[in-house]
C-alpha positions as CSV (number, residue, x, y, z in Angstrom):
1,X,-1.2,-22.3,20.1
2,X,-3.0,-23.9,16.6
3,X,-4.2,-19.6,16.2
4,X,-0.9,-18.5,16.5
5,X,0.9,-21.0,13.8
6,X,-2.0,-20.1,11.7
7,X,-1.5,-16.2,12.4
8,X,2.1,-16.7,11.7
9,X,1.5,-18.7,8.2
10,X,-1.3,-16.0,7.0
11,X,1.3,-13.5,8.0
12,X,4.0,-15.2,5.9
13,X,1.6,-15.7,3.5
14,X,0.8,-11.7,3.2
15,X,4.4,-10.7,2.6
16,X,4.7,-13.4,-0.2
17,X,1.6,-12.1,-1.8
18,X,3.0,-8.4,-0.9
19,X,6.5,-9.4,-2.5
20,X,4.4,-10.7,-6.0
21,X,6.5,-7.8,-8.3
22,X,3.7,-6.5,-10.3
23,X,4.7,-3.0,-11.2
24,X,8.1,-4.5,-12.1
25,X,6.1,-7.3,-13.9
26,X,3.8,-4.7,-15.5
27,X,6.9,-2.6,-16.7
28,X,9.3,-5.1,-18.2
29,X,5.4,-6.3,-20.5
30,X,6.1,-2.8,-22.0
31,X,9.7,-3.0,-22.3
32,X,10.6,-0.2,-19.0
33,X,12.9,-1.5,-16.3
34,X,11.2,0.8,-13.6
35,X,13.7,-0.2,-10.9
36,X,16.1,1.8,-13.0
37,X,13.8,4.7,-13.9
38,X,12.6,7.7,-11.8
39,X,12.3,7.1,-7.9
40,X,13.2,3.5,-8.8
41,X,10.1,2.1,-7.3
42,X,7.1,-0.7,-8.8
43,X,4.2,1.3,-7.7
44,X,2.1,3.3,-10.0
45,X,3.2,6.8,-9.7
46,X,6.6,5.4,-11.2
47,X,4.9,2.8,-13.7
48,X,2.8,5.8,-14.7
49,X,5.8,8.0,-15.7
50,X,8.2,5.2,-17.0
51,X,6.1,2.9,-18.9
52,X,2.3,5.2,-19.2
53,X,-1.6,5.1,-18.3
54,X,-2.5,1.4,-19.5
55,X,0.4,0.1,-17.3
56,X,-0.1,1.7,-14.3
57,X,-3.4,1.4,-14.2
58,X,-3.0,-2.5,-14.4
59,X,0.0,-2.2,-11.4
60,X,-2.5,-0.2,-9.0
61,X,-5.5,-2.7,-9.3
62,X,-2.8,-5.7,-8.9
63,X,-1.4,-3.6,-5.9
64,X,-4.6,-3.1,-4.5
65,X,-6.1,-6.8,-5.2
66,X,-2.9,-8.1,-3.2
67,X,-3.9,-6.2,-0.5
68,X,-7.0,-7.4,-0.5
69,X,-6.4,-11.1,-0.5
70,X,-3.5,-11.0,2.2
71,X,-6.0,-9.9,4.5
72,X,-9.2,-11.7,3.7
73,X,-7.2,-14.9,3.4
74,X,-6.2,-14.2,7.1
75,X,-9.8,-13.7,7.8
76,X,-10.9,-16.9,6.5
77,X,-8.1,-19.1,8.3
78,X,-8.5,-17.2,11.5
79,X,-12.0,-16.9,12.2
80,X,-13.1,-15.7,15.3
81,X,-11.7,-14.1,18.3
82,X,-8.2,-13.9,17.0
83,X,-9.5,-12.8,13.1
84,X,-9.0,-9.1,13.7
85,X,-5.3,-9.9,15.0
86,X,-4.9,-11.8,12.2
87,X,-6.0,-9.4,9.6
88,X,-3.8,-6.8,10.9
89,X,-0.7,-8.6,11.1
90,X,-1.5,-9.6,7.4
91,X,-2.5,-6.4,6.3
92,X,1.0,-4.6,8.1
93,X,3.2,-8.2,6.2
94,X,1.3,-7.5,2.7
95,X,2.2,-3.8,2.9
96,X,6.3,-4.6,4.3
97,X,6.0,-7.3,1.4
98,X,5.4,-4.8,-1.6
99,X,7.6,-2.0,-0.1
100,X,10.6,-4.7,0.5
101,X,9.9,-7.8,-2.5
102,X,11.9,-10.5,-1.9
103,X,12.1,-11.3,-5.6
104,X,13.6,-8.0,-6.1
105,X,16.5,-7.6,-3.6
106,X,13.8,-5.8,-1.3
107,X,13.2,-3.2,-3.2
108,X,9.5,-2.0,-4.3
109,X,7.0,0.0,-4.1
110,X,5.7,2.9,-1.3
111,X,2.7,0.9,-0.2
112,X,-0.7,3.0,-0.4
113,X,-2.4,0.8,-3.0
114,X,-1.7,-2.1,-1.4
115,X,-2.7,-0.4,2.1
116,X,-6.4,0.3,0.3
117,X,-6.8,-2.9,-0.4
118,X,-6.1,-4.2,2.8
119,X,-8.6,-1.5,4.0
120,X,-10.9,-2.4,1.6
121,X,-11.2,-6.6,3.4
122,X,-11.2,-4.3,7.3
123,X,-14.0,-2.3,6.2
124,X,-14.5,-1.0,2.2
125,X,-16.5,2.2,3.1
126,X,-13.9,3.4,5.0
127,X,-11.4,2.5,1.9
128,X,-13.3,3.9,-0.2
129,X,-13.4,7.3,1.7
130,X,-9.6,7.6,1.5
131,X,-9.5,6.5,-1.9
132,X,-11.5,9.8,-2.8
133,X,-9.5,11.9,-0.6
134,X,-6.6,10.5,-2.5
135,X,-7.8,11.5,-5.8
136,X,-8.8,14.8,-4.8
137,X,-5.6,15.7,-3.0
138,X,-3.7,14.7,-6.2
139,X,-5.8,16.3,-8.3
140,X,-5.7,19.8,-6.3
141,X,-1.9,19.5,-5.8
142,X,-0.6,17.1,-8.8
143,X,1.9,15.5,-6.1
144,X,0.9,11.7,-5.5
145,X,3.6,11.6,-2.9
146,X,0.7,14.6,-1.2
147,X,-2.2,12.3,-1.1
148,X,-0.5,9.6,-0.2
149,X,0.9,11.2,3.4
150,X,-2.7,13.0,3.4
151,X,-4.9,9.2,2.9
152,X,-2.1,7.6,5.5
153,X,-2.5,10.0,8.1
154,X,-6.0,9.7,8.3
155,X,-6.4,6.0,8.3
156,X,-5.5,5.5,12.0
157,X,-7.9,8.1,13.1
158,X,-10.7,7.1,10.6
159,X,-9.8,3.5,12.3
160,X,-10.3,4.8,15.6
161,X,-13.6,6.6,15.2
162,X,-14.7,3.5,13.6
163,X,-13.6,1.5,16.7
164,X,-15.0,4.3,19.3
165,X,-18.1,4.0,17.9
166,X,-18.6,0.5,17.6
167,X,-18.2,0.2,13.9
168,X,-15.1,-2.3,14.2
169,X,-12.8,-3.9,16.9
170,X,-10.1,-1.3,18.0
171,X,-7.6,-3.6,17.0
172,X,-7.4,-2.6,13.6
173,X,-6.8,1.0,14.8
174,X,-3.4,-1.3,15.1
175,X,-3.4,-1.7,11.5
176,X,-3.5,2.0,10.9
177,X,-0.7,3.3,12.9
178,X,1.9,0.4,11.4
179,X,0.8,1.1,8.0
180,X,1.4,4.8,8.9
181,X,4.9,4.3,10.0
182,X,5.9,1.9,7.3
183,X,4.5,4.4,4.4
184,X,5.7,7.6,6.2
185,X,9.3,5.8,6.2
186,X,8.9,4.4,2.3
187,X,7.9,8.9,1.7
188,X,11.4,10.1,3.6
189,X,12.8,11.1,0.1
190,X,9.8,12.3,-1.1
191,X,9.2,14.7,2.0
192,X,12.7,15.7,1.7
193,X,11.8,16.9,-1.9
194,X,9.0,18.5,-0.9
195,X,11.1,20.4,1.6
196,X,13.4,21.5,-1.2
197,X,10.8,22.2,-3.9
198,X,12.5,19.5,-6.1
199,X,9.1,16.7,-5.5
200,X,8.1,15.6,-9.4
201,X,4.4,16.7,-9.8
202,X,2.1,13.7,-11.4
203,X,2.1,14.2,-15.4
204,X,6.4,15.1,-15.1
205,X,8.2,12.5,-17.0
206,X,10.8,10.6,-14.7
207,X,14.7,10.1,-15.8
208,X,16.9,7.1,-16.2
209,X,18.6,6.4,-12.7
């Protein structure tokens, strides 16, 4: 029973820190209201077209470092046998948190930064992996909304080779497939776009709402 209330506050805890506005933050510092510009979302594909470089650079290590604590504060107040629940449940809050902020009428962002990060606490090789693959996908394409489908389609699977071969509890495989679904769901508009030709490439300047 004392795991589960613990679980349950680290999980609570992970959509709080998940919630923490930073593109938004980040945006308003250099004068953009990015809720009103482009796709409307605080990530840093959007920060990086409304506001520039410096500020979306700044909004995807915030994203990621969010991640990150979410899930290794779960790890350190759920040790043991229930730490791998706990981590994942965190991880999946942190990730609804940043996609659906509280302190912005549950809007936000599309959640792969903050995914990494949360990978990054599971297991950071395996982050760091889909962080390259992200790049690269990016860079071969120019469509961020590309490598992000491409790096969340293969966490799950990464996640379960890792677990097959001993590497890490299958649990976490849990992680990847709700982090899947929620950042598939956050990409409906962009794979609609892609559909129709109409997707922004990286480098496009967005337009007012």
């Amino acid at each position: 029973m004392s795991d589960w209330v613990t679980i349950i506050a680290a999980v609570a805890a992970g959509y709080l820190l998940g919630s923490f506005p930073a593109g938004y933050l980040v945006g308003k510092l250099w004068g953009v209201d990015v809720l009103g510009f482009g796709s409307g979302r605080t990530g840093g594909t959007n920060v990086l077209r409304s506001a520039g470089v410096v500020p979306a650079l700044i909004t995807g290590a915030l994203d990621v470092g969010k991640g990150a604590l979410a899930v290794w504060l779960a790890g350190q107040v759920v040790p043991g046998d229930s730490e791998a629940l706990a981590q994942v449940l965190a991880g999946v809050a942190v990730i609804l948190g940043h996609n659906h902020s509280i302190f912005l009428g549950f809007r936000g962002g599309a959640g792969v930064g903050t995914s990494l990060g949360a990978l990054s606490v599971i297991y950071w090789p395996a982050a760091v992996a889909l962080l390259v693959m992200l790049l690269f996908v990016i860079a071969v394409t120019r469509y961020a909304s590309v490598g992000s489908l491409t790096v969340t389609t293969f966490m799950p699977i990464l996640l379960l080779l890792l677990g097959i071969t001993g590497v890490l509890s299958l649990t976490y495989v849990g992680y990847g497939l709700l982090a899947w679904v929620i950042i598939v769901s956050s990409h409906l508009p962009n794979i609609r776009r892609l559909i129709q030709g109409t997707e922004r490439r990286l480098g496009e300047k967005g337009q007012p709402r």
